[in-house]
PANU-671128 format. One record per residue (C-alpha): residue number from 0; residue in one letter; z, x, y. Coordinates in Angstrom, 3 decimals. Layout:
// residues N
NUM/A/Z/X/Y $
...
END
This chain:
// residues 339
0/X/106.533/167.794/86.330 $
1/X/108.294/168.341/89.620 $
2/X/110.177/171.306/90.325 $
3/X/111.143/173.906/93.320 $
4/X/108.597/176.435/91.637 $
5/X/106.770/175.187/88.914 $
6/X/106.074/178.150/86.083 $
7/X/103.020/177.814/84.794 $
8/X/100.812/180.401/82.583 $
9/X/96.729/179.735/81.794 $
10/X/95.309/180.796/78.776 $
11/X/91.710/181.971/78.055 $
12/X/91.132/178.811/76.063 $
13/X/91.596/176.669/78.991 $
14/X/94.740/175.125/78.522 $
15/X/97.908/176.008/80.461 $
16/X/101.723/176.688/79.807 $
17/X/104.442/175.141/82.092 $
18/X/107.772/176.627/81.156 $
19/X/111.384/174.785/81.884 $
20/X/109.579/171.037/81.605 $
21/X/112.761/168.848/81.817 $
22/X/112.341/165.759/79.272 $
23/X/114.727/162.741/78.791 $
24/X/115.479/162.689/82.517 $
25/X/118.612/161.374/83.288 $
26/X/119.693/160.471/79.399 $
27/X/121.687/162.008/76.119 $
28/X/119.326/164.021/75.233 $
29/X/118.081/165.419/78.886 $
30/X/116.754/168.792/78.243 $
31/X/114.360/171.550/79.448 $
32/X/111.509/172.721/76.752 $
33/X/107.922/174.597/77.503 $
34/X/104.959/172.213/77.115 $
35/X/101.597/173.620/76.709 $
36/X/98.434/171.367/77.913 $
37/X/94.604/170.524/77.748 $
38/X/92.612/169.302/80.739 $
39/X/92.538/170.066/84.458 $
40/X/95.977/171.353/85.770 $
41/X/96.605/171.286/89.433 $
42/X/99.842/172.111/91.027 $
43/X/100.218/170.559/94.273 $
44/X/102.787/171.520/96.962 $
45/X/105.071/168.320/98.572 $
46/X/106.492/168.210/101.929 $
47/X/110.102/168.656/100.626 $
48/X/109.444/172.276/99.422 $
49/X/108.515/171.118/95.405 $
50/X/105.951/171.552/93.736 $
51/X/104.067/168.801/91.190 $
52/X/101.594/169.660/88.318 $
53/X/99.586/166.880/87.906 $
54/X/96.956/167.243/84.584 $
55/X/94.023/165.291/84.365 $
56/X/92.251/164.520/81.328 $
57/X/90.654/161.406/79.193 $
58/X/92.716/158.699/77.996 $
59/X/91.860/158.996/74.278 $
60/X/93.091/162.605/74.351 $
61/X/96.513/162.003/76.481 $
62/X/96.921/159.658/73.280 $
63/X/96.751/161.733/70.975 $
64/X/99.723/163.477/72.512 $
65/X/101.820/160.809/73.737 $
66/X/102.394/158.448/70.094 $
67/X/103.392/162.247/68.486 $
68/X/106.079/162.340/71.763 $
69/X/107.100/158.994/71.533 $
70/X/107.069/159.654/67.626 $
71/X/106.502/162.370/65.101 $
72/X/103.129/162.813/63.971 $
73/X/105.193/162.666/60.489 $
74/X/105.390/159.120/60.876 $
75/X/103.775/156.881/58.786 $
76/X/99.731/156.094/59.399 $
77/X/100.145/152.126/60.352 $
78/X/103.082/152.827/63.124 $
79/X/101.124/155.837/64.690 $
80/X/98.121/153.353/64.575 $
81/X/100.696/150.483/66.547 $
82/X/101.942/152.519/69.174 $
83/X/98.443/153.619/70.386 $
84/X/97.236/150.248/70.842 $
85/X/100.416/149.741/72.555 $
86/X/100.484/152.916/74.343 $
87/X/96.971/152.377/75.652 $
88/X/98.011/149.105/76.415 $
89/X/100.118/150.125/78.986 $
90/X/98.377/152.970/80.087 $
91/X/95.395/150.459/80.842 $
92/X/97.133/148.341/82.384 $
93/X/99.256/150.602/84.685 $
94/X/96.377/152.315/85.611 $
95/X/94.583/148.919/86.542 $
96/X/96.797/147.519/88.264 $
97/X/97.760/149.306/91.577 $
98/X/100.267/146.807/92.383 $
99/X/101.809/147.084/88.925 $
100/X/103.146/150.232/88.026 $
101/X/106.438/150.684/85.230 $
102/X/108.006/152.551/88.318 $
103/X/108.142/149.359/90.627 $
104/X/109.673/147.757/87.357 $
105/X/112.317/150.218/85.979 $
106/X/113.289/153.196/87.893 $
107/X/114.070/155.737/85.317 $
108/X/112.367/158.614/88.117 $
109/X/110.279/159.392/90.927 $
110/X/106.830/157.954/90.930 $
111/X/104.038/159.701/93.557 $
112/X/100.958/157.946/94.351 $
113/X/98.885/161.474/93.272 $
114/X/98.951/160.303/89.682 $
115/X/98.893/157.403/87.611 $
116/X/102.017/157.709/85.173 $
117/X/104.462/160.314/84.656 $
118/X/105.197/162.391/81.684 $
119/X/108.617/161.499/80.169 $
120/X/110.730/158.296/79.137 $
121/X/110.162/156.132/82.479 $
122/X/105.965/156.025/81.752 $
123/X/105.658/157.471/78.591 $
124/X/106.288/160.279/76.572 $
125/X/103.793/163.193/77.193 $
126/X/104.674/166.735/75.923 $
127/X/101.289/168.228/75.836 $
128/X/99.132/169.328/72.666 $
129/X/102.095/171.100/70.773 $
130/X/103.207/167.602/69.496 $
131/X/99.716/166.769/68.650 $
132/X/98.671/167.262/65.059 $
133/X/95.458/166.175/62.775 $
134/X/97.193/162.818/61.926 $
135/X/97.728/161.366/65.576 $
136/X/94.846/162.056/66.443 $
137/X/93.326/160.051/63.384 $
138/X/95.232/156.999/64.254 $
139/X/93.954/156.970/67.933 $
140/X/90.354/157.259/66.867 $
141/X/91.433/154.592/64.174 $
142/X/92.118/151.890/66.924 $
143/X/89.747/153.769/69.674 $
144/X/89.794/151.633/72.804 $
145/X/91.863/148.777/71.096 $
146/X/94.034/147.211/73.730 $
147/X/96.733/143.970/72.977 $
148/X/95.413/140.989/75.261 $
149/X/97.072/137.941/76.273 $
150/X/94.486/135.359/76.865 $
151/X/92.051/137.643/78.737 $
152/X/94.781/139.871/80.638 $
153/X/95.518/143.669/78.811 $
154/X/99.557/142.979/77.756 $
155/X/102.265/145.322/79.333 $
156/X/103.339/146.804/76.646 $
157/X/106.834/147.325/76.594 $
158/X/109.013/149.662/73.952 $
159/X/112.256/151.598/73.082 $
160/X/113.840/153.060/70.230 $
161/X/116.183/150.700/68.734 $
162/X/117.072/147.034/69.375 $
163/X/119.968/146.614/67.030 $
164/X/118.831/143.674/65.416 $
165/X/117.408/141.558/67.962 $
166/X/114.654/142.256/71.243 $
167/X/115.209/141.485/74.664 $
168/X/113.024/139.115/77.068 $
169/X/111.847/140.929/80.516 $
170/X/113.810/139.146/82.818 $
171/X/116.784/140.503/81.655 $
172/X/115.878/144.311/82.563 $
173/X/113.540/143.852/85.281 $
174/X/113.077/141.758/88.750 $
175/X/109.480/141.955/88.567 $
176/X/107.830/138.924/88.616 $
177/X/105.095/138.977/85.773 $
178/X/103.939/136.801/82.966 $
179/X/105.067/137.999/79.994 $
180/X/105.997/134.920/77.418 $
181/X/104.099/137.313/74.696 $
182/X/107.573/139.086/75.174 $
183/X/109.697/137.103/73.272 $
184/X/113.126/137.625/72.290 $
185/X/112.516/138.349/67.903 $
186/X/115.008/138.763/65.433 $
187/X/114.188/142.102/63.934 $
188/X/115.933/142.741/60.252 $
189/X/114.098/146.368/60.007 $
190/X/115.796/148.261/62.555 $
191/X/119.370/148.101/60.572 $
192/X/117.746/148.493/56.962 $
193/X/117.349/152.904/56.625 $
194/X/116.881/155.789/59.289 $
195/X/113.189/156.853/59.371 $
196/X/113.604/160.791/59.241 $
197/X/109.975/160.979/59.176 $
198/X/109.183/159.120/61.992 $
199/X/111.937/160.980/64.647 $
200/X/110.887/163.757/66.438 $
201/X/114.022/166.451/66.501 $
202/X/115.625/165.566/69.533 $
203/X/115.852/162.268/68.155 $
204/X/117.188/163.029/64.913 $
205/X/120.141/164.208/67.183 $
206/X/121.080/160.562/67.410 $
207/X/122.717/159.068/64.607 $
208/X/124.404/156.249/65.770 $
209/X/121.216/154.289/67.898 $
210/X/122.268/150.874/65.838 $
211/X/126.124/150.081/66.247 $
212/X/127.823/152.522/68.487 $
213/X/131.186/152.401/70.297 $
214/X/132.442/154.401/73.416 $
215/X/136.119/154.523/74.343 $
216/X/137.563/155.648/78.305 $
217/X/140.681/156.508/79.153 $
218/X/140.969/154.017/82.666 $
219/X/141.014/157.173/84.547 $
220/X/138.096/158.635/82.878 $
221/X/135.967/155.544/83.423 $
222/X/137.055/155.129/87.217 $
223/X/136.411/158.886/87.923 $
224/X/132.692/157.612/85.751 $
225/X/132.330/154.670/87.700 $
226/X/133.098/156.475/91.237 $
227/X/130.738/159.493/90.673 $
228/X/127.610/157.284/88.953 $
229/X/127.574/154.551/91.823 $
230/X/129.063/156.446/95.062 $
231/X/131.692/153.784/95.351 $
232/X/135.765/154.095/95.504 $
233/X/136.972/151.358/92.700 $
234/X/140.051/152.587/92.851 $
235/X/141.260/152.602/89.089 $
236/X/139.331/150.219/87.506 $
237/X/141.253/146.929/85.818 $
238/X/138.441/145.010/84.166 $
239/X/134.971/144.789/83.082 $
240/X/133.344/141.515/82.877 $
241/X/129.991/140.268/81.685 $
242/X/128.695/137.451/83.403 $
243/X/125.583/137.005/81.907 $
244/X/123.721/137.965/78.908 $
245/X/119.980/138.032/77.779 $
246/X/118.851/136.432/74.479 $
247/X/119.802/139.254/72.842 $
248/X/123.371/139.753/74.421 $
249/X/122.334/142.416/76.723 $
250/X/124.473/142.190/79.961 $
251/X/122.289/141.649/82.583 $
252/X/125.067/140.962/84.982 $
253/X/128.529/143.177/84.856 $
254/X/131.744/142.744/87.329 $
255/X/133.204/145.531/87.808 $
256/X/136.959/145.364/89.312 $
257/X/139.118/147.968/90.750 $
258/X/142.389/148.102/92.406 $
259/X/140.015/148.988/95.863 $
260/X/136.929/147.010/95.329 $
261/X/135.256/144.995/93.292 $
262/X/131.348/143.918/92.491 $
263/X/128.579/142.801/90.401 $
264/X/126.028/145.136/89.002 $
265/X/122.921/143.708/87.827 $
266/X/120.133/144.690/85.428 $
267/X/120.418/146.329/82.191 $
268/X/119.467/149.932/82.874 $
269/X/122.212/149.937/86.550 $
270/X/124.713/149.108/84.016 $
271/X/123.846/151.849/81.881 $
272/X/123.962/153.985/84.045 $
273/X/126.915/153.021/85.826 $
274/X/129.074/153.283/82.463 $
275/X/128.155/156.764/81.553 $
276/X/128.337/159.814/82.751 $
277/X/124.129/160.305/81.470 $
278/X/123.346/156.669/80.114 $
279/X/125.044/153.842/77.749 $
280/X/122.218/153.146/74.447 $
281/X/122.008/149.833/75.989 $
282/X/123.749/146.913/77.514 $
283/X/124.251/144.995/74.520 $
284/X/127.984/145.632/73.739 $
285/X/131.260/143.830/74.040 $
286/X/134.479/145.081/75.454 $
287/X/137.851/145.318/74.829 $
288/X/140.138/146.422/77.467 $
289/X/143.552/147.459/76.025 $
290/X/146.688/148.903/78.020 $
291/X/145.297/152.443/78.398 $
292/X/141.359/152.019/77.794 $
293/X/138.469/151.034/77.294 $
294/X/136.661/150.001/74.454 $
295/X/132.430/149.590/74.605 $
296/X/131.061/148.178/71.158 $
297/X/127.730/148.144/71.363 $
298/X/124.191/147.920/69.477 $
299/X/120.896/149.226/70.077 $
300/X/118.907/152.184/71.987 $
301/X/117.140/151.221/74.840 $
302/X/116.079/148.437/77.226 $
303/X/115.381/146.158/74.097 $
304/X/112.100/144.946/75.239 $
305/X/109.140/144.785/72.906 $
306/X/108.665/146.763/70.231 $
307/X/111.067/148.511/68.232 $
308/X/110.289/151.441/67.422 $
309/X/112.536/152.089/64.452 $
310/X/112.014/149.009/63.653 $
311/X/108.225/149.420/63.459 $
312/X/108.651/152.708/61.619 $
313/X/110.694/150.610/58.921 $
314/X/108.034/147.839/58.717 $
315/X/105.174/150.629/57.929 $
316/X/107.229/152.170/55.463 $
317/X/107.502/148.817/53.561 $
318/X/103.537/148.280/53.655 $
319/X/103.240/146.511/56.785 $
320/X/99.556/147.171/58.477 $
321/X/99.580/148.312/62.395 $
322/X/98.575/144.974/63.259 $
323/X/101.145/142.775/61.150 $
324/X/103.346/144.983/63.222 $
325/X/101.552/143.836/66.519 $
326/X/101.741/140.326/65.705 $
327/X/105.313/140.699/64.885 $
328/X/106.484/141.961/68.282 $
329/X/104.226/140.730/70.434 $
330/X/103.938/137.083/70.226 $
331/X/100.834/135.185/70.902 $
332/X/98.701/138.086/71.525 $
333/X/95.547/139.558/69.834 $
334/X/93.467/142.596/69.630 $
335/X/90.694/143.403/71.808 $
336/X/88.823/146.177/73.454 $
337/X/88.650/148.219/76.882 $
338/X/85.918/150.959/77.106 $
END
């Protein structure tokens, strides 16, 4: 957390309070809530005047908290067990790799070289212990220390909410360089089938319409949307053209054209952002341009890249194990072990 003054409260049983934590940075469901946490708390001063709390503790532990973030604790047994192999994947592997970290890949916020990931959508959902309950921490010491490999290399585990029927490959959303053919574009049938109350935590269960969506703009409202998102006059805007599209029909390249200017965004989450006055689900949609608006039909929540987390939620609802799950998003991998 990084804040002018950061509020934070320690309690005789070692943990500590931070009030106002602001989650879902920069997205529909941005909001502030107060997070209570185990583990060393330090709250360091920066040179602009803020203040960061940065909390230290094992990796096992921060588990336990971040698949009942990412996911309610409600969920079933064999997805909690699937997203922390996958969320120790990538924890492992962003902390390994120096020259690797998810904020050189997709800027969702800040990163600071005082800690290793941050605490909301951009790293991973942390909230502290009050999401934590008996169950996550039973599937993390269920798969303790079980990483996803590809060939000898810990996978970068990508994930996001919904996919809308099909995943995304990484070159779509991100210019990193990186070998990632385990991330495969897959046809997922799960993600459409039911909604997974048990598996949404309740600012998710906000979000009804994650599969097929549509968003209409007046063309004023868009080019006073456009202007105010990228810092550039338009003028009023006249079309909005795909160029190019990923494997799963995410746009990965959009022209934009105005009556003053005109330009091509690139990369899934700019577009996003660009189109919305917080951010689009995704960039998988079509559009229709008619006299007096425009028309955004779209599917999916999310970047798109590796596993789907509704989708997941479905597949361990039907029976599916945590690692039939693995093996279905993330090709050509297997399971292995980092102490």
């Amino acid at each position: 957390m990084t804040a002018p003054h950061i509020d934070a409260v320690s309690h005789q049983d070692g943990t500590t309070t931070l009030r106002g934590v602001r989650i879902g940075i920069g997205f529909h469901w941005d909001r502030k809530e107060d997070q209570r946490f185990e583990g060393q708390m330090e709250i360091r001063p920066n040179t602009d005047g803020t203040e960061t709390a940065i909390n230290t503790l094992d990796i096992e532990d921060y588990l336990t908290s971040v698949i009942s973030s990412e996911m309610a604790a409600t969920a079933p047994m064999e997805l909690l067990k699937a997203h922390a192999v996958i969320s120790r994947s990538w924890a492992v592997r962003a902390i390994g790799h120096t020259d690797h970290p998810r904020g050189a890949a997709t800027p969702y916020c800040d990163t600071d070289d005082a800690f290793d990931v941050c605490a909301d959508d951009h790293c991973q959902r942390y909230e502290g212990i009050g999401r934590r309950n008996p169950r996550a921490v039973e599937a993390v010491r269920a798969t303790a220390h079980e990483v996803l490999l590809y060939g000898d290399e810990v996978c970068d585990c990508r994930y996001h909410k919904c996919c809308g029927g099909r995943t995304e490959i990484w070159e779509t959303c991100w210019d990193q360089e990186g070998e990632t053919p385990y991330l495969e574009s897959v046809e997922c049938p799960y993600c459409g089938k039911a909604r997974p109350e048990s598996s949404l935590n309740n600012y998710d269960l906000e979000t009804n319409d994650y599969h097929d969506w549509t968003v209409r703009y007046s063309r004023e409202e868009l080019s006073e949307i456009i202007r105010n998102k990228t810092g550039v006059d338009y003028g009023e805007i006249q079309h909005l053209r795909p160029l190019s599209r990923g494997e799963s029909g995410r746009i990965d390249q959009l022209e934009i054209v105005g009556t003053k200017y005109r330009e091509v965004i690139s990369k899934e989450l700019a577009i996003r952002k660009a189109l919305s006055r917080s951010c689009l689900y995704s960039s998988w949609f079509e559009v229709e341009e008619t006299e007096k608006e425009f028309i955004l039909r779209g599917h999916g929540w999310g970047h798109g890249v590796g596993l789907c987390q509704i989708g997941a939620a479905v597949m361990a609802e039907e029976g599916h194990t945590y690692r039939e799950i693995l093996a279905f998003y993330y090709r050509h991998t297997r399971l292995g072990r980092r102490e």
